[in-house]
Each structure stands twice: as C-alpha cells, then as structure tokens.
C-alpha positions in Angstrom: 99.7 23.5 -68.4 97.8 26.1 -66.2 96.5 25.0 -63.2 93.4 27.2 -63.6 90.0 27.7 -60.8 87.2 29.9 -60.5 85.2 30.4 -58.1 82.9 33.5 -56.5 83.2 34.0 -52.9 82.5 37.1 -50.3 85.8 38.7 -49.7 85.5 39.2 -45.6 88.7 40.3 -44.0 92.0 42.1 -45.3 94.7 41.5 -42.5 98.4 43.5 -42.9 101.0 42.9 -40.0 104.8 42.6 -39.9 104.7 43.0 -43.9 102.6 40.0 -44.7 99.1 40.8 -46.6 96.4 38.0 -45.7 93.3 38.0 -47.6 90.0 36.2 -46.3 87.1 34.9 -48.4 83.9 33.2 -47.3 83.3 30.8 -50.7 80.0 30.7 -52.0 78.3 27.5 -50.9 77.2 26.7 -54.7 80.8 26.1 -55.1 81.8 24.0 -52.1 83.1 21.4 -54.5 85.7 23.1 -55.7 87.1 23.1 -52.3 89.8 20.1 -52.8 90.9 21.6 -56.2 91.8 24.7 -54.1 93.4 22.9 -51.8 95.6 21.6 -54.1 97.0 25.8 -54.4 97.9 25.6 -50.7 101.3 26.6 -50.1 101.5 27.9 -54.3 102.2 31.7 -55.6 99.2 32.6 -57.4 98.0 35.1 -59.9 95.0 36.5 -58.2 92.3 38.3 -59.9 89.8 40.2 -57.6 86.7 41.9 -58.8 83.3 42.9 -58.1 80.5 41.3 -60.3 78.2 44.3 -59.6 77.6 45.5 -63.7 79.4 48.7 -63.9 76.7 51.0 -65.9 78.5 53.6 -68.3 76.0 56.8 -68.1 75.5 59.6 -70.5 76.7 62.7 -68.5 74.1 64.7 -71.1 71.2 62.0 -71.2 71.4 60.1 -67.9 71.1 56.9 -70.3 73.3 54.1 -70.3 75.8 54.1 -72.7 76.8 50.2 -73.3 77.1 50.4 -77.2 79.9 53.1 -76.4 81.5 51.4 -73.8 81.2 47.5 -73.6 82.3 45.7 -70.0 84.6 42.9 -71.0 85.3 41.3 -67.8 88.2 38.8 -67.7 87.9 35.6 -69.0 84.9 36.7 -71.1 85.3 36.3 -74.8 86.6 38.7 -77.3 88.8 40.6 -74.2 
C-alpha cells in the first residue's frame, strides 16, 4: 500500500555539506494537520516531488496569446497525466 501525503509548503533553505543534501520547507499553516501524518515519514526514503504551482502560460511566439489548447499543463497527480 502507498503511504501517500500532500501538502503545499514554502521551500526556504537548501543546505549541501560533507555530501549530505538537506532541504527546508516552512508548511503552509492551512495544512498544519497533516503534521503527525508527516511525522510518521521521519527517518523513511521518500519519492519527493518538488514543483512550483505558479501556472506556466504557453505563449504564441507569433501572437503573444496563450496557447493552452496546444499545450495543456498536466501537473502530477492531476487526471488524465
């Protein structure tokens, strides 16, 4: 069974030293309750998905219009990806 969360969070700080890679988040407070389901990931290897949820706008080099029906965002998780 996956052990599955999401949740939407500022990502603050990206700290590299002696080989480790440590990533900081500051959670959004709308999802403060998820905090002891994340807690139970402590200490786990984790697929990690990381991406902005600023729409990415497809423009018509020629036009200047957006182009969506030419180039549809599916973000993860989203149906028909």
């Amino acid at each position: 069974m996956l052990n599955e969360v999401t949740v939407r969070g500022g990502f603050t700080a990206l700290n590299v030293k002696s080989g480790k890679c440590v990533l900081q988040f500051e959670l959004d407070p709308k999802f403060r309750d998820f905090i002891p389901k994340l807690v139970e990931f402590t200490g786990q290897m984790l697929n990690i998905h990381v991406y902005d949820d600023q729409e990415v706008m497809f423009v018509d080099r020629d036009t200047g219009e957006v182009a969506y029906e030419d180039a549809p965002l599916l973000l993860p998780g989203v149906a028909g990806e």
